[in-house]
C-alpha positions as CSV (number, residue, x, y, z in Angstrom):
1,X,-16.9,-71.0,-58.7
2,X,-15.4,-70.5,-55.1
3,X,-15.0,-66.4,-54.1
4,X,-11.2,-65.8,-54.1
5,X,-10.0,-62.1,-54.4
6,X,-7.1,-60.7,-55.4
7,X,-6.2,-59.8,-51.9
8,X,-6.9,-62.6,-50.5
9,X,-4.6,-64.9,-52.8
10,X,-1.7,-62.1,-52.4
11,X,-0.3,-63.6,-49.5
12,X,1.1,-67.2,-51.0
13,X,4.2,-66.0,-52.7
14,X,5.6,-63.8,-49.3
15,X,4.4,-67.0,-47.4
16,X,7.8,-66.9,-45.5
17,X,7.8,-63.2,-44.9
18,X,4.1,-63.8,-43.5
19,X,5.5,-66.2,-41.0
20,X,8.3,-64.6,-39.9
21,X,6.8,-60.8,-39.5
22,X,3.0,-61.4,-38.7
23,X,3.0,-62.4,-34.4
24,X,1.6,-65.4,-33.4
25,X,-1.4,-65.9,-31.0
26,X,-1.2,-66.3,-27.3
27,X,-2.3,-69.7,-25.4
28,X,-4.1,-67.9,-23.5
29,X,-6.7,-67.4,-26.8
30,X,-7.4,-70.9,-26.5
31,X,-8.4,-70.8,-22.7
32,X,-10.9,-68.3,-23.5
33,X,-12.2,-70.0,-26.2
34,X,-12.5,-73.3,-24.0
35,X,-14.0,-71.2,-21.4
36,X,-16.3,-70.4,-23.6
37,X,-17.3,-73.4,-24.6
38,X,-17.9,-74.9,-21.2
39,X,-16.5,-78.4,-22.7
40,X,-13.9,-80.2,-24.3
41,X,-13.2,-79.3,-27.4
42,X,-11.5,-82.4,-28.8
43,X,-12.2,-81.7,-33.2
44,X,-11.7,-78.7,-34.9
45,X,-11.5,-76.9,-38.8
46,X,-9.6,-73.9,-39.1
47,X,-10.8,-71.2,-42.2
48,X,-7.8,-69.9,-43.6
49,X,-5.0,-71.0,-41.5
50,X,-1.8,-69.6,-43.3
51,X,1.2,-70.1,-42.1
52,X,0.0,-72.0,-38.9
53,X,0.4,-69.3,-36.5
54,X,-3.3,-70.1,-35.1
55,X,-2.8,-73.4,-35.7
56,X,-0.1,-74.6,-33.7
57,X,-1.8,-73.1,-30.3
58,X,-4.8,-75.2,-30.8
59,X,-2.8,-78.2,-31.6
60,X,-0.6,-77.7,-28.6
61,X,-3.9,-77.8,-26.5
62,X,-4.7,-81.1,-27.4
63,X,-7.1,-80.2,-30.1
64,X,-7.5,-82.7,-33.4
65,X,-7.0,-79.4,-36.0
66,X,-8.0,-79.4,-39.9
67,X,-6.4,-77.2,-41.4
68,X,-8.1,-75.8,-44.6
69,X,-6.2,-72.9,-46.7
70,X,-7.0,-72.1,-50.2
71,X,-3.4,-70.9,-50.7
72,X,-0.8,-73.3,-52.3
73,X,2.2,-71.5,-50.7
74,X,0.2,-70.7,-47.7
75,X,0.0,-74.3,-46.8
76,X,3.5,-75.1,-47.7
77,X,4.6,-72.8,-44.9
78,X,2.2,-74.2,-42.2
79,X,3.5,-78.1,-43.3
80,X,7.1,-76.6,-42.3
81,X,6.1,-75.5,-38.8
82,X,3.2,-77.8,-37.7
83,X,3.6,-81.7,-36.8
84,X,2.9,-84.0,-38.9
85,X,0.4,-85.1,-37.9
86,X,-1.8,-82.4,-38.4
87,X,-3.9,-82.8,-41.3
88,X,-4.6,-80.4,-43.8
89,X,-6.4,-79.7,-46.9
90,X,-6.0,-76.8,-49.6
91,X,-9.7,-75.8,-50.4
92,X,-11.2,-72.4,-49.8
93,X,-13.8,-72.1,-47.4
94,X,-16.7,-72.0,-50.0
95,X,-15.5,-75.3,-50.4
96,X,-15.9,-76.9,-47.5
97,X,-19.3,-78.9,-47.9
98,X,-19.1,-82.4,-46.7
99,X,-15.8,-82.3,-44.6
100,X,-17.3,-83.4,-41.4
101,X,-18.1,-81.6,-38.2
102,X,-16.8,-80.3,-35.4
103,X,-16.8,-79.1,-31.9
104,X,-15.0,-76.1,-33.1
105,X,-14.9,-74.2,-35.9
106,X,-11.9,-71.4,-35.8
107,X,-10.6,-68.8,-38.3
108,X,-7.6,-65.9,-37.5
109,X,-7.6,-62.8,-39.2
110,X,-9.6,-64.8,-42.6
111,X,-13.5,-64.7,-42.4
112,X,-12.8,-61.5,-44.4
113,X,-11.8,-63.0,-47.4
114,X,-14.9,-65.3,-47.2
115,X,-18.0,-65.3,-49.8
116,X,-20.6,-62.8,-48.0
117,X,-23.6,-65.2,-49.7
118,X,-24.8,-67.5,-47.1
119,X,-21.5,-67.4,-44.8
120,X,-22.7,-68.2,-41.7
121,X,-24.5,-71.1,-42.8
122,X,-22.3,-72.6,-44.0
123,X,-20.3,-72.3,-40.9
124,X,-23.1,-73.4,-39.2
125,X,-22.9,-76.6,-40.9
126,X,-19.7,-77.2,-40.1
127,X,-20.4,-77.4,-36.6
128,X,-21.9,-80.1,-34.3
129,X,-25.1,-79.6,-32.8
130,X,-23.5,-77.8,-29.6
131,X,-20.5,-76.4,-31.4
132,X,-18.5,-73.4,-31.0
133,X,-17.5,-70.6,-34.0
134,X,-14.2,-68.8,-32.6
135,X,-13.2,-65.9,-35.0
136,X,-10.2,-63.3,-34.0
137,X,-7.6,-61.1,-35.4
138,X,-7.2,-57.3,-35.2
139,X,-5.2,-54.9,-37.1
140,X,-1.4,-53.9,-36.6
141,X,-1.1,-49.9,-35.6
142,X,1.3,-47.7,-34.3
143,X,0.7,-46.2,-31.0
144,X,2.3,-43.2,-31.1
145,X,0.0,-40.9,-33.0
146,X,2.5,-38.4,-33.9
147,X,4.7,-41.4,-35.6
148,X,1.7,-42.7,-37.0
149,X,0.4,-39.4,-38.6
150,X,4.0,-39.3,-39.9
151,X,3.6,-42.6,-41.4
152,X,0.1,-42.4,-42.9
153,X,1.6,-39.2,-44.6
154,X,4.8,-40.8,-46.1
155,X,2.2,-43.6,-47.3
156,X,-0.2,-41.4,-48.8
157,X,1.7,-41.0,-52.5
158,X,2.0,-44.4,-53.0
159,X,-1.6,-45.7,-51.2
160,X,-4.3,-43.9,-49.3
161,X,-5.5,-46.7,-47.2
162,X,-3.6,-49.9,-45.7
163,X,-6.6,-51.1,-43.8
164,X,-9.1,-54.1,-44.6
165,X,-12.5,-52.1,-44.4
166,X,-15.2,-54.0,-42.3
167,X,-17.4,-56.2,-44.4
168,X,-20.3,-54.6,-43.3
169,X,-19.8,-50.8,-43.0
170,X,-19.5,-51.4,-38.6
171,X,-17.0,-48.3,-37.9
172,X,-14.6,-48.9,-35.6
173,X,-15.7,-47.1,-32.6
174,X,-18.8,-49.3,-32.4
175,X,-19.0,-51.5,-28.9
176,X,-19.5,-54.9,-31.6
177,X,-17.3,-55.5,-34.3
178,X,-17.4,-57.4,-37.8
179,X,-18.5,-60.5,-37.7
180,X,-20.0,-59.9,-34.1
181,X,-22.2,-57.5,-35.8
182,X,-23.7,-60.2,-38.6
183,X,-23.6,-62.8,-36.2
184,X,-25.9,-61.3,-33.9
185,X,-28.1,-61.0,-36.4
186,X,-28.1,-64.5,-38.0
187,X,-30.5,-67.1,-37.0
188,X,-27.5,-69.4,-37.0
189,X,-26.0,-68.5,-34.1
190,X,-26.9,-67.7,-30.6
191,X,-24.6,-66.3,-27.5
192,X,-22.8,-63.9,-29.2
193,X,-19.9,-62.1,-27.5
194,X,-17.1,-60.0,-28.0
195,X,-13.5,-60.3,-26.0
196,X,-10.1,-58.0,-26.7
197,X,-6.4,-59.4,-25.6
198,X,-4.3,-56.7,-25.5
199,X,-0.9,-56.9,-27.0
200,X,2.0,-53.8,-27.2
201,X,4.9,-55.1,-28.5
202,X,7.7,-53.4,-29.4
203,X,9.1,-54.1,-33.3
204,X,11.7,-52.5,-35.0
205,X,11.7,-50.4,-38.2
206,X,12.9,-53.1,-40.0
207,X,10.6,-56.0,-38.4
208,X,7.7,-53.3,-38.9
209,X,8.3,-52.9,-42.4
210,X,8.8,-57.0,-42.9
211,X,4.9,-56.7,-41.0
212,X,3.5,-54.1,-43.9
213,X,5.0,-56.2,-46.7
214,X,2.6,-59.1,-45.2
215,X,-0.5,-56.6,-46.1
216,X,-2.5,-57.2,-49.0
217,X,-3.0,-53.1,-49.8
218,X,1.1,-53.5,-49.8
219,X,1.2,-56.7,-51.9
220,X,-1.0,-55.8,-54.8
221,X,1.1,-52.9,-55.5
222,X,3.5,-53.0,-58.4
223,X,6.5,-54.0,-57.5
224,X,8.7,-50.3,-57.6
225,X,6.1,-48.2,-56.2
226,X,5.8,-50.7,-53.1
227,X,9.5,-50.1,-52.7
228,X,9.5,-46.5,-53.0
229,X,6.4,-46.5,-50.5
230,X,8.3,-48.3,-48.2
231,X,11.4,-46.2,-48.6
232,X,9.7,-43.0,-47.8
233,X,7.8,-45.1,-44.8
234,X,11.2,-46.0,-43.4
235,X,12.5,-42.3,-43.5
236,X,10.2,-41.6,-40.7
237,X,10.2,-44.4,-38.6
238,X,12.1,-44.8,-35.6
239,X,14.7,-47.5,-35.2
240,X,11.8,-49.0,-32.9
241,X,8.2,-48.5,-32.4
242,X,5.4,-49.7,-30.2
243,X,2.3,-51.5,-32.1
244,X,-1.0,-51.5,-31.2
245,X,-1.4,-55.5,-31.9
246,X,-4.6,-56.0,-29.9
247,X,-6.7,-59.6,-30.3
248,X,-10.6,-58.9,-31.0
249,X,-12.2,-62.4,-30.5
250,X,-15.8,-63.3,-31.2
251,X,-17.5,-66.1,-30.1
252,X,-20.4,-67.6,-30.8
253,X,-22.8,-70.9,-31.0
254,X,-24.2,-73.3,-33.6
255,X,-28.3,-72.3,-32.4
256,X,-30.3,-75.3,-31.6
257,X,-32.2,-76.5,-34.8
């Protein structure tokens, strides 16, 4: 049976909230990717695509893009913003066995959600011989502390924690970060590196509150104590705030057999 949790099957029924309060990725992601790669990329399969928001700037770059996505509504959303062309397949990434191979294997923000047991392997297998695995994502924070402090407090009540813990204990002030820090140490992959895109746009309360309803800590929640946490969230915010929305990219490649 494929590894789906709770959390990570959440997001389908806000699909349209996800796509209109979660930012999209910048071109320049896919130059550094490229870069990276020293080649053209012309094939790729995406793990967990969502919405499309990763999708559509690999698409734009010329790139031949399946897109998997175990989430019915998920994938209903990405149909309604990418061309038609694109082709795409609703199967988790556990899954994935015997879909082909690629020059590029991609996931945003979704390797976390992934079966543990024999992941990169299986990504491995995905790739061709000189292939390229591209994951990236990071976090939403505020970056005023003092509004922040104010905000983890007004949260507290309702849920202690909004953050997706790293897989593999790495804290967060540690030079490599999850999955740079398995990666490393798989035999699977070679020429491992590490990349941040800064981003620090400004959101308002209301656009920032649409963001935490995209959260999976936020969704699970019965429905009246995510609206009361979100109430007393509100009564603190500013009618705008600056995020911290910074890209971490890892990089890595398929190791010669």
């Amino acid at each position: 049976m494929a590894y789906v949790s709770e959390r990570a099957l959440s997001f389908g029924s806000g699909a349209a909230d996800y796509e209109r309060y979660r930012p999209g990725y910048p071109d320049q992601l896919v130059v550094q990717i490229a870069d990276y790669a020293g080649r053209p990329l012309r094939t790729a399969l995406e793990i967990g695509a969502g919405t499309g928001k990763a999708t559509r700037v690999f698409v734009a770059a010329g790139i031949d893009v399946l897109a998997t996505e175990p989430d019915a509504g998920m994938l209903a959303e990405l149909r309604r913003h990418v061309p038609s062309t694109v082709r795409t397949l609703q199967r988790p990434f556990e899954g994935l066995a015997g879909t082909g191979t690629y020059d590029l294997v991609f996931a945003a923000a979704a390797m976390h959600w992934t079966d543990p047991v024999d992941r990169w392997p299986r990504v491995a297998a995905l790739l061709e011989p000189d292939g390229v695995f591209a994951s990236f994502g990071g976090q939403v924070g505020l970056a005023d502390r003092e509004v922040d402090g104010e905000v983890r407090q007004a949260r507290e009540p309702f849920l202690a924690d909004d953050e997706v813990a790293s897989p593999d204990g790495t804290p967060a002030h540690a030079p490599m970060q999850w999955p740079g820090s398995e990666l490393v140490g798989s035999v699977d992959f070679t020429d491992v590196r590490q990349v941040m895109i800064e981003r620090r746009p400004l959101m308002s309360a209301a656009d920032y509150l649409g963001h935490l309803s995209t959260i999976s800590a936020y969704r699970v929640l019965p429905d009246d104590v995510r609206a009361r946490a979100f109430a007393s969230i509100r009564d603190v915010l500013p009618d705008e705030v600056r995020v911290v929305a910074d890209i971490v990219l890892h990089l890595a490649r398929r190791a010669p057999a």
